[in-house]
mmJSON file of the N, C-alpha and C atoms, coordinates in Angstrom:
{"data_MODEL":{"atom_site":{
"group_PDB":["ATOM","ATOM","ATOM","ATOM","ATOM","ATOM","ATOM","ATOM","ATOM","ATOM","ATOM","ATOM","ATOM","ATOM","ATOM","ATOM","ATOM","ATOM","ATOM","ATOM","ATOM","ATOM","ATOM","ATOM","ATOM","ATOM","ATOM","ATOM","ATOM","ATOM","ATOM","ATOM","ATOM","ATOM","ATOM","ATOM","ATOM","ATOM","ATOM","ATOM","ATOM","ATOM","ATOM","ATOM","ATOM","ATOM","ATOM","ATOM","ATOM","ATOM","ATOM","ATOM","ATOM","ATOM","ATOM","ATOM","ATOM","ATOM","ATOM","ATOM","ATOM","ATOM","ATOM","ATOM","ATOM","ATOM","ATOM","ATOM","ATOM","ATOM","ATOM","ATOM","ATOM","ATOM","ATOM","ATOM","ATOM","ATOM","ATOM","ATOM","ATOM","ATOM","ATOM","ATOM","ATOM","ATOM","ATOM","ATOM","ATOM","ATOM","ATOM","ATOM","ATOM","ATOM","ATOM","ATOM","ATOM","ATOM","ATOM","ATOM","ATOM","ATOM","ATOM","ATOM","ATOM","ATOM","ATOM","ATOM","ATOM","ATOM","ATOM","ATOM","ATOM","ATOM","ATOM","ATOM","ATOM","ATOM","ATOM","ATOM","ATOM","ATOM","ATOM","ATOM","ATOM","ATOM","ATOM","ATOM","ATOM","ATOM","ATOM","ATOM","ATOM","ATOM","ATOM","ATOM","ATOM","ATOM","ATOM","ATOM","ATOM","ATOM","ATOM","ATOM","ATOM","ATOM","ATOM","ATOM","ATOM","ATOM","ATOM","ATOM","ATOM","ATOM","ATOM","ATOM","ATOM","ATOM","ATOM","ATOM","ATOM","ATOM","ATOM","ATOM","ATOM"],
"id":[1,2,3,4,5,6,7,8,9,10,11,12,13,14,15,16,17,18,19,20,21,22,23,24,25,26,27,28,29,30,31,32,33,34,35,36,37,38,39,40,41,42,43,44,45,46,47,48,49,50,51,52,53,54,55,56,57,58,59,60,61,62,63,64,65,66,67,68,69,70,71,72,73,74,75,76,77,78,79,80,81,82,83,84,85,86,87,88,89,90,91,92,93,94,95,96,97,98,99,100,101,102,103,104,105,106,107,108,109,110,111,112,113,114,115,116,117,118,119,120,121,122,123,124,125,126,127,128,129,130,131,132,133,134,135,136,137,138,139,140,141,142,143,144,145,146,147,148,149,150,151,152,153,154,155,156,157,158,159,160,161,162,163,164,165],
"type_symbol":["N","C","C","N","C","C","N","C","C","N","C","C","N","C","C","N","C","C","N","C","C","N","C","C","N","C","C","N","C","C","N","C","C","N","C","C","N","C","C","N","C","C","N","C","C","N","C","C","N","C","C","N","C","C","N","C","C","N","C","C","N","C","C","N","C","C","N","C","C","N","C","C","N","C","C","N","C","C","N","C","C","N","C","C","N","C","C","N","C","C","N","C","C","N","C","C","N","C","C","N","C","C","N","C","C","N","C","C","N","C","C","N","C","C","N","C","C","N","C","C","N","C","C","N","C","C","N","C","C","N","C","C","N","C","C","N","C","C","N","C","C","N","C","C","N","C","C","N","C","C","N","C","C","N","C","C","N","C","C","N","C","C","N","C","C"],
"label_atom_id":["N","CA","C","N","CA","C","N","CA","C","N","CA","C","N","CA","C","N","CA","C","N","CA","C","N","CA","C","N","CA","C","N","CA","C","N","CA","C","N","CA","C","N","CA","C","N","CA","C","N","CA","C","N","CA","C","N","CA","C","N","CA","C","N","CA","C","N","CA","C","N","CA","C","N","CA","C","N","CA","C","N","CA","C","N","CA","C","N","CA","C","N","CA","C","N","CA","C","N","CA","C","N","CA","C","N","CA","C","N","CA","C","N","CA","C","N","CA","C","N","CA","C","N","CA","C","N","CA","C","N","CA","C","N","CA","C","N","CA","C","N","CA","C","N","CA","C","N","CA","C","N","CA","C","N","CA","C","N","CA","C","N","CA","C","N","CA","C","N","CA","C","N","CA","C","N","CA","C","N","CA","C","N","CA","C","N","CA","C","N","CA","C"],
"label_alt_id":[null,null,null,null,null,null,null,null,null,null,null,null,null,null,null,null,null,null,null,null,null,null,null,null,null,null,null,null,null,null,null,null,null,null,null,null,null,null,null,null,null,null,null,null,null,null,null,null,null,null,null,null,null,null,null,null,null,null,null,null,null,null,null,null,null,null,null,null,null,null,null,null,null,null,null,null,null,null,null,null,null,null,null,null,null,null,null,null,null,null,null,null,null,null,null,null,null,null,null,null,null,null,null,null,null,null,null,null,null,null,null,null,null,null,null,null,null,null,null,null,null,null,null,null,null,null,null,null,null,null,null,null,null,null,null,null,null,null,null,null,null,null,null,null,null,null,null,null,null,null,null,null,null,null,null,null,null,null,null,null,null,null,null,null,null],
"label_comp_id":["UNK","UNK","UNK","UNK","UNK","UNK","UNK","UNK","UNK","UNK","UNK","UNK","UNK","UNK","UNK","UNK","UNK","UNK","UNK","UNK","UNK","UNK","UNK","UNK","UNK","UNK","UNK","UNK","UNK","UNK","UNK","UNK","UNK","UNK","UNK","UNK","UNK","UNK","UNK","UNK","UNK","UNK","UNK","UNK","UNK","UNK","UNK","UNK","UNK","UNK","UNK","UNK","UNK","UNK","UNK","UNK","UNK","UNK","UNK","UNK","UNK","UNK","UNK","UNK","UNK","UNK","UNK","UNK","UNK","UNK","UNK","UNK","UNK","UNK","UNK","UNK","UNK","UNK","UNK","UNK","UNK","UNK","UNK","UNK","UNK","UNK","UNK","UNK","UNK","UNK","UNK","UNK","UNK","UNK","UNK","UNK","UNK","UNK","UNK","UNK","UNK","UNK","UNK","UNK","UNK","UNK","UNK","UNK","UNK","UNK","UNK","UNK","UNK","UNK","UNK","UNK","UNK","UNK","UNK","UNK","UNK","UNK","UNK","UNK","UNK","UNK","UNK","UNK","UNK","UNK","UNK","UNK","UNK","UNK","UNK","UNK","UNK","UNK","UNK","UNK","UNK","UNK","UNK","UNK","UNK","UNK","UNK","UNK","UNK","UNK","UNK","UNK","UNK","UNK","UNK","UNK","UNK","UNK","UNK","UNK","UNK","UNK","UNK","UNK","UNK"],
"label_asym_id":["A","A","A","A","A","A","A","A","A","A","A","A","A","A","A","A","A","A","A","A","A","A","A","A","A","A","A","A","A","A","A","A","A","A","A","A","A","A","A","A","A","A","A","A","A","A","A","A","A","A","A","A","A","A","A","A","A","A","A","A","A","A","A","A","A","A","A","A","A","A","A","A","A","A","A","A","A","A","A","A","A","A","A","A","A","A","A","A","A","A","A","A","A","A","A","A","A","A","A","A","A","A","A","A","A","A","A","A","A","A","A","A","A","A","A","A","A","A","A","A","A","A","A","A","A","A","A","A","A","A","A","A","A","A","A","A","A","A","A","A","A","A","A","A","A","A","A","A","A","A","A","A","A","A","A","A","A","A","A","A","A","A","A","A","A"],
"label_entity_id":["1","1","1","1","1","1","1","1","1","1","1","1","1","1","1","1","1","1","1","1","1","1","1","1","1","1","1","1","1","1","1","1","1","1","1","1","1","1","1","1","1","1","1","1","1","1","1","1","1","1","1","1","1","1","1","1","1","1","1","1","1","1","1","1","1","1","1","1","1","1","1","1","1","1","1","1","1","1","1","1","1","1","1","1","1","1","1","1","1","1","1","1","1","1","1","1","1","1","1","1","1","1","1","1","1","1","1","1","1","1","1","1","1","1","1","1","1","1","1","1","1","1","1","1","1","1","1","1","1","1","1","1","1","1","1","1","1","1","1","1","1","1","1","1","1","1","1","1","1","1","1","1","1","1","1","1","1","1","1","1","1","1","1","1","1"],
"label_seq_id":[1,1,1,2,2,2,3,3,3,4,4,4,5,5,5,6,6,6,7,7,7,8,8,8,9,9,9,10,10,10,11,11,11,12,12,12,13,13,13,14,14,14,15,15,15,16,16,16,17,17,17,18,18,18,19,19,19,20,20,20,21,21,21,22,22,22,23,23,23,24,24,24,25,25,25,26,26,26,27,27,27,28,28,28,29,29,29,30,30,30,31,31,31,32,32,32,33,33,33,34,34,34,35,35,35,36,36,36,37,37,37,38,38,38,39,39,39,40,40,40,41,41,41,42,42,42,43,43,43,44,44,44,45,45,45,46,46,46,47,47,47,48,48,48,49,49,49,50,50,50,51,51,51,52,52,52,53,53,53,54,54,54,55,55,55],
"pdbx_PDB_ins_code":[null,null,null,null,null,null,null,null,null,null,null,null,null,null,null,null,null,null,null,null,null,null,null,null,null,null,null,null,null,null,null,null,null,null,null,null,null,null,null,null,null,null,null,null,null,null,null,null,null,null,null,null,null,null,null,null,null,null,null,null,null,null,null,null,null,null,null,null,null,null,null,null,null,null,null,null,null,null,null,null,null,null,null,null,null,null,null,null,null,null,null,null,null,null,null,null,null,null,null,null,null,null,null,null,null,null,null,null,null,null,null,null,null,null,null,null,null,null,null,null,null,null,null,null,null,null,null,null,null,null,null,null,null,null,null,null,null,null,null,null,null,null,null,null,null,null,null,null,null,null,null,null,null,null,null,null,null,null,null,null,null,null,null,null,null],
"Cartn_x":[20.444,19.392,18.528,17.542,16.545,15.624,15.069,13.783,13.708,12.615,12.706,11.809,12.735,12.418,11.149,10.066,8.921,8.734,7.732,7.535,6.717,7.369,6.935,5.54,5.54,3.74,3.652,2.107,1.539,1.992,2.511,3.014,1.858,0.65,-0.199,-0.945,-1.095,-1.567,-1.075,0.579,1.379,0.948,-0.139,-0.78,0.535,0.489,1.239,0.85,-0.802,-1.697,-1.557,-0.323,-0.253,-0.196,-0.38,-0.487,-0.222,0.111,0.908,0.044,-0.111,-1.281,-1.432,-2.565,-2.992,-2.01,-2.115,-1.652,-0.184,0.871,1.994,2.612,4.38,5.18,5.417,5.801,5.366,4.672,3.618,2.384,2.132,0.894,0.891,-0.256,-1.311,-2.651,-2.639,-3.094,-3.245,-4.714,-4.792,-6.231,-6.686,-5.829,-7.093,-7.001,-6.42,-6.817,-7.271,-7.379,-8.088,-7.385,-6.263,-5.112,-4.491,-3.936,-2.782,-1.379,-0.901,0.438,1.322,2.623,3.016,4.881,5.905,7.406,7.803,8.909,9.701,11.292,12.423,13.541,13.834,14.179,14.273,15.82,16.766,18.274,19.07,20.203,21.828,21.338,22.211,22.247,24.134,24.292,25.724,26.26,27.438,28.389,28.664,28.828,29.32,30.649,31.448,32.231,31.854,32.221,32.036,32.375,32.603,32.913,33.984,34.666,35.393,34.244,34.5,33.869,34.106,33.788,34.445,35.073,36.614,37.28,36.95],
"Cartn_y":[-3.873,-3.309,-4.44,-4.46,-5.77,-5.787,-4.67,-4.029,-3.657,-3.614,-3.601,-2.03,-1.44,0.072,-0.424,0.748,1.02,2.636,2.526,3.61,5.179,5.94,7.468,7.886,7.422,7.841,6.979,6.933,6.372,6.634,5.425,5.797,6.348,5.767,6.539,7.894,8.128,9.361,10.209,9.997,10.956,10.966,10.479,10.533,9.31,9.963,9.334,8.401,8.156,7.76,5.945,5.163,3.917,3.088,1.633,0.554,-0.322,-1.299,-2.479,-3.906,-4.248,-4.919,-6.478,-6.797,-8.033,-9.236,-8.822,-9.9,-10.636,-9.456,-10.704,-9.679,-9.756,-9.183,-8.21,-7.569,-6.307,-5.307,-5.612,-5.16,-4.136,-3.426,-2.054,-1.871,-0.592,0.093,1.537,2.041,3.72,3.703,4.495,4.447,6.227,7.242,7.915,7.735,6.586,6.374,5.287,4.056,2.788,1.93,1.78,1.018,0.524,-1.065,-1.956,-1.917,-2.039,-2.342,-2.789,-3.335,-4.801,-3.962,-3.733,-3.683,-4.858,-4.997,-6.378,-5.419,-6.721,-6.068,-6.715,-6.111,-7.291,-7.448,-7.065,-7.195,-6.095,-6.443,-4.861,-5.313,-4.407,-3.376,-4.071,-4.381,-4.537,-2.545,-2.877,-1.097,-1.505,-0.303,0.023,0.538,0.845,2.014,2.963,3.878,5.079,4.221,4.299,4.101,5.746,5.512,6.755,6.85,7.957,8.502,7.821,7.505,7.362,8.776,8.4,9.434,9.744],
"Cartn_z":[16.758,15.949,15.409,16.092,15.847,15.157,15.13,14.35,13.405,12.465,11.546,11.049,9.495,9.102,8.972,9.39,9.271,8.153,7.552,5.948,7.267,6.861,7.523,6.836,5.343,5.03,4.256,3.325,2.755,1.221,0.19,-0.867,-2.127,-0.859,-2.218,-1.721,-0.784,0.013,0.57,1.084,1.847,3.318,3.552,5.307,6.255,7.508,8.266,9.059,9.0,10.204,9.448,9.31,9.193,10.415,10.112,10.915,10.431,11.057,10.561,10.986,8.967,8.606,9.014,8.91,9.877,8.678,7.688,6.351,6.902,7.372,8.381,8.192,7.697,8.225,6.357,6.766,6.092,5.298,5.425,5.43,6.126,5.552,6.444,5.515,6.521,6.421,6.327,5.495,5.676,6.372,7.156,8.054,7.275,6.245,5.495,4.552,3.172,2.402,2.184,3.004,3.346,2.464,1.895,1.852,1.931,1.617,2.13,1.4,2.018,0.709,1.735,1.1,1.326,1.24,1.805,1.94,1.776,0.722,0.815,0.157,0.619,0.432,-1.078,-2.34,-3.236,-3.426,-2.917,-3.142,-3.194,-3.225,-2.991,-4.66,-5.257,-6.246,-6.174,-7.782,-8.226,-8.271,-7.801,-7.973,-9.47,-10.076,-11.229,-11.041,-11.649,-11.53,-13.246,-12.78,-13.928,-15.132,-16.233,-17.339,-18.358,-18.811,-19.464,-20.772,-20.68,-22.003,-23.446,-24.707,-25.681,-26.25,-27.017,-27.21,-28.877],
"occupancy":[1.0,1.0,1.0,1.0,1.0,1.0,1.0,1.0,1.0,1.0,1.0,1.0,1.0,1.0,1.0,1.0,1.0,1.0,1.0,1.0,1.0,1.0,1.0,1.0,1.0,1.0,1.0,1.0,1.0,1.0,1.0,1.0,1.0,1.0,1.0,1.0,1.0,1.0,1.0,1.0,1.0,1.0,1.0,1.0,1.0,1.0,1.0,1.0,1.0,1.0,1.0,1.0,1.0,1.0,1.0,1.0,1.0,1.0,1.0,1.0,1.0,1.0,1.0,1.0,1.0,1.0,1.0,1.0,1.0,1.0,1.0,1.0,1.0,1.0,1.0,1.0,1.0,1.0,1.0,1.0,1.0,1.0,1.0,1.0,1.0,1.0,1.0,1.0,1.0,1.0,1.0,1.0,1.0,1.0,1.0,1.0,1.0,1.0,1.0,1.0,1.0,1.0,1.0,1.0,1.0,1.0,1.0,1.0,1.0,1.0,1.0,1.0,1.0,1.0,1.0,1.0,1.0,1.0,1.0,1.0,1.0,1.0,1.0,1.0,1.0,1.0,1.0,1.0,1.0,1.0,1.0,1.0,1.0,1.0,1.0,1.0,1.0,1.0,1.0,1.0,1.0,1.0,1.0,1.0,1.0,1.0,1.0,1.0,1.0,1.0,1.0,1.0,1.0,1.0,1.0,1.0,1.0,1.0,1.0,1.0,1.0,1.0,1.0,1.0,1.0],
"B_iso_or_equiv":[0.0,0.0,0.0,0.0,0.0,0.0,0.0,0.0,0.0,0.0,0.0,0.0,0.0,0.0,0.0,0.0,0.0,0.0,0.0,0.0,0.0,0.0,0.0,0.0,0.0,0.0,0.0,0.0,0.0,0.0,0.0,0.0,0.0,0.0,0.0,0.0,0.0,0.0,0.0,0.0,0.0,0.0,0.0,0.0,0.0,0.0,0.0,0.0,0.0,0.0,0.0,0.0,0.0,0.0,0.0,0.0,0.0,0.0,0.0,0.0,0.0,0.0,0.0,0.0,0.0,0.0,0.0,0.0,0.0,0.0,0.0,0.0,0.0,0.0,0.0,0.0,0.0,0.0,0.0,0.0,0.0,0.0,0.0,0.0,0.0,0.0,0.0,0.0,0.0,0.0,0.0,0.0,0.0,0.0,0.0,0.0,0.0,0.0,0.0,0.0,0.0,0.0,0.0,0.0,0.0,0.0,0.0,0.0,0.0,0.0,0.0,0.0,0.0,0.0,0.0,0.0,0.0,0.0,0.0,0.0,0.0,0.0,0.0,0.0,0.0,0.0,0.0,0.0,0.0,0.0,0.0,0.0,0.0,0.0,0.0,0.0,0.0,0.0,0.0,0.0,0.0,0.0,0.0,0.0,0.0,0.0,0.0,0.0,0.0,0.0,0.0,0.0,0.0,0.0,0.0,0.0,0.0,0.0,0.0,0.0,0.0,0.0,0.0,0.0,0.0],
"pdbx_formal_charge":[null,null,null,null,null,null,null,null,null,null,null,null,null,null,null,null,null,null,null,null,null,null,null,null,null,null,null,null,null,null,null,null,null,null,null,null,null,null,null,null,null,null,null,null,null,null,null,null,null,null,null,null,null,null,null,null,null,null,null,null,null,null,null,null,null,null,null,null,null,null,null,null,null,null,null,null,null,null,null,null,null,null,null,null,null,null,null,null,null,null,null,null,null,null,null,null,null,null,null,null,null,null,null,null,null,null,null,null,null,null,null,null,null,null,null,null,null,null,null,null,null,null,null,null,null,null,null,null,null,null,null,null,null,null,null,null,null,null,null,null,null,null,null,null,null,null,null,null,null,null,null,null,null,null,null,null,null,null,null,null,null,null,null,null,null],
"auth_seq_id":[1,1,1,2,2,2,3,3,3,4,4,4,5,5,5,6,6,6,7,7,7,8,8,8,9,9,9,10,10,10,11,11,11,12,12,12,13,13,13,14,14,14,15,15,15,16,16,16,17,17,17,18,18,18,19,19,19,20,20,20,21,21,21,22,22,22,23,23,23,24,24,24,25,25,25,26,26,26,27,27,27,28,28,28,29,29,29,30,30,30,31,31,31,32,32,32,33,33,33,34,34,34,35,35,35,36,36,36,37,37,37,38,38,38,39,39,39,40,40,40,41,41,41,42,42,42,43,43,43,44,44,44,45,45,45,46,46,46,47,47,47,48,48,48,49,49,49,50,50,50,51,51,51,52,52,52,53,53,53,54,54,54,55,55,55],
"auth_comp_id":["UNK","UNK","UNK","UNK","UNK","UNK","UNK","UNK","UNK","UNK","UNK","UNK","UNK","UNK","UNK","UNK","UNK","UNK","UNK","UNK","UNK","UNK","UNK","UNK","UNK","UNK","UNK","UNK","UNK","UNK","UNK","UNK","UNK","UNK","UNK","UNK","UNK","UNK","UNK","UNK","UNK","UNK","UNK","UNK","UNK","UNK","UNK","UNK","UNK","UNK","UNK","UNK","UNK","UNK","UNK","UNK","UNK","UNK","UNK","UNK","UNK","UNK","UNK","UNK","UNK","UNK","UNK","UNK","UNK","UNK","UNK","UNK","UNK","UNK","UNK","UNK","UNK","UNK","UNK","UNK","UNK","UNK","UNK","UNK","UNK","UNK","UNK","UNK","UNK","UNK","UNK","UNK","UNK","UNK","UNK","UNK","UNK","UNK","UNK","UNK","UNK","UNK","UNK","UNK","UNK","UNK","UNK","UNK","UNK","UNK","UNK","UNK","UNK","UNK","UNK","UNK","UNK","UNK","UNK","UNK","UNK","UNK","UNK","UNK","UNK","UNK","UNK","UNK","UNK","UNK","UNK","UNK","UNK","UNK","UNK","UNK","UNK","UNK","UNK","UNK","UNK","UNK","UNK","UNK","UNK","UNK","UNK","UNK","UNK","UNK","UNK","UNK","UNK","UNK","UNK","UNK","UNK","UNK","UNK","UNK","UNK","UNK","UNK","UNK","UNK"],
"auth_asym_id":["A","A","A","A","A","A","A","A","A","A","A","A","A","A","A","A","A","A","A","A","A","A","A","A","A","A","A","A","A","A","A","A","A","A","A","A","A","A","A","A","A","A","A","A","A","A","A","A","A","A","A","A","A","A","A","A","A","A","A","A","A","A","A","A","A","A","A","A","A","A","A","A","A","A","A","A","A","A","A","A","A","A","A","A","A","A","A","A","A","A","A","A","A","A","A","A","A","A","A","A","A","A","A","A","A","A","A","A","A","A","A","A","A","A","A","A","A","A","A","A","A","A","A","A","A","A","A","A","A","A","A","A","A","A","A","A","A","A","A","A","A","A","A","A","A","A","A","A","A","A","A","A","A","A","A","A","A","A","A","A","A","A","A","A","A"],
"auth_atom_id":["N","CA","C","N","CA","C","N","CA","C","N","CA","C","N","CA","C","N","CA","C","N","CA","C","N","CA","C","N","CA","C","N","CA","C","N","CA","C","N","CA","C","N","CA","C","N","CA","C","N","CA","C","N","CA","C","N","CA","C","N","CA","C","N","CA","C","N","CA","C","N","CA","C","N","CA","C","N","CA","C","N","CA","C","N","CA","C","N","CA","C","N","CA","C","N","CA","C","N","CA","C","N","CA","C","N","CA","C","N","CA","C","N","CA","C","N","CA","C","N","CA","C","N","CA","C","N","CA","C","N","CA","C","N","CA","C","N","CA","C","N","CA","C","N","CA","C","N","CA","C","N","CA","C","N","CA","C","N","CA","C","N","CA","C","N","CA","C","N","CA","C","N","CA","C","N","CA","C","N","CA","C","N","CA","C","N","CA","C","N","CA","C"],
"pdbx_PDB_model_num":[1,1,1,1,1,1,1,1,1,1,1,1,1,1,1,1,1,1,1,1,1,1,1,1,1,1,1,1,1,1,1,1,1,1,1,1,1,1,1,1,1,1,1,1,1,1,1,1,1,1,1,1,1,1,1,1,1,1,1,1,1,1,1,1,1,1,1,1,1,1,1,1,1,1,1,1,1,1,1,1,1,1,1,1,1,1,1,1,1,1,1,1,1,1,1,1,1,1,1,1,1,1,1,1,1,1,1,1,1,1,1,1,1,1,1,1,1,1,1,1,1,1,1,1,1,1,1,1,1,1,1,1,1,1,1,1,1,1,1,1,1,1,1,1,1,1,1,1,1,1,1,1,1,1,1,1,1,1,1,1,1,1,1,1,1]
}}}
């Protein structure tokens, strides 16, 4: 699995009609709301475990 997730719509328009923007690597264009915006991964997430209630 080499490739990398690509976004199904536009986070500000909902349109699907994206492209992947000249700016470099994750970047992307909405072609109907004339839009760039930018995917980056920022990190895992520490697990919690539950905590008990106070009694």
């Amino acid at each position: 699995m080499s490739e990398r997730a690509a976004p199904f719509y536009c986070p500000y328009c909902g349109d699907e009609d994206l492209r992947p923007g000249e700016q470099g690597h994750g970047a992307w264009e909405c072609a109907a709301c004339n839009r760039a915006f930018r995917l980056s991964f920022l990190g895992l997430l520490a697990r919690t475990t539950p905590q008990e209630p106070p009694r």
